[in-house]
N, C-alpha and C positions, 0 to 999 in steps of 0.2 A: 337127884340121886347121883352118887358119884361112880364110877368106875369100876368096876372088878378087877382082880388081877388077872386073869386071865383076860377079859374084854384089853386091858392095859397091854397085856404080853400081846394080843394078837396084833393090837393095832401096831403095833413097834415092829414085830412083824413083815406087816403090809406095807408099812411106809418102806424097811428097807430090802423090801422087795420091788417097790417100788420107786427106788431109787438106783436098783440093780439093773432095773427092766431100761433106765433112762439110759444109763451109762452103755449096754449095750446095745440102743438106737443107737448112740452117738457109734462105737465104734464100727456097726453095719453099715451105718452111713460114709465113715470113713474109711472100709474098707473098699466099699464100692465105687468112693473117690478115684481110692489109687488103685484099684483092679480096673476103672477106666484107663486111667492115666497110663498105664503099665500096657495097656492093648495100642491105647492111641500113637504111644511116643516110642513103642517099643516091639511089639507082635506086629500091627498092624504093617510097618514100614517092612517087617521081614518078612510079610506073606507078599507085599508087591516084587522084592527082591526073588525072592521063590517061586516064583510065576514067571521072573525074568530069567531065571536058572535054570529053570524046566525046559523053556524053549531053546536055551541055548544045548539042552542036554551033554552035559559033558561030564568029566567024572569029579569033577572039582564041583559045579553044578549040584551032583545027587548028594556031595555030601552037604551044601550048604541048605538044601531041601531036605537032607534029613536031621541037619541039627534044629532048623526051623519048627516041623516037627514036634522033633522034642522040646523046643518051649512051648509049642502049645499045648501037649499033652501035660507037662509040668503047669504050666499056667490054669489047667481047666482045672488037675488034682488038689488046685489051694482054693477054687471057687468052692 
């Protein structure tokens, strides 16, 4: 027995829902690439500097601790 049109419409459907579902694996995946990448190459080296700013406390210091900071508040608002 062959297919309904509906049975036809759902399965079309499904596949491209489930072709939707692939595509955004791929870009959660790839988002979590460069949200690594973005910590590693990039936050991560300004929280050591930030720690090295603090100690010195000066006022050159608080602002480079507080633009740090702010990327990581902006940085956590795209996670």
């Amino acid at each position: 027995m062959g297919q309904t049109s509906l049975e036809t419409s759902v399965n079309h459907v499904l596949a491209d829902l489930e072709t939707l579902s692939d595509q955004i694996r791929v870009k959660i995946h790839l988002a979590n690439m460069e949200a690594k990448k973005t910590w590693n190459e990039e936050l991560e080296p300004r929280l050591f500097e930030a720690r090295v700013h603090a100690t010195e406390a000066k006022a050159a210091s608080k602002a480079a601790i507080e633009a740090t900071v702010k990327a990581f508040k902006d940085f956590s608002a795209k996670l």
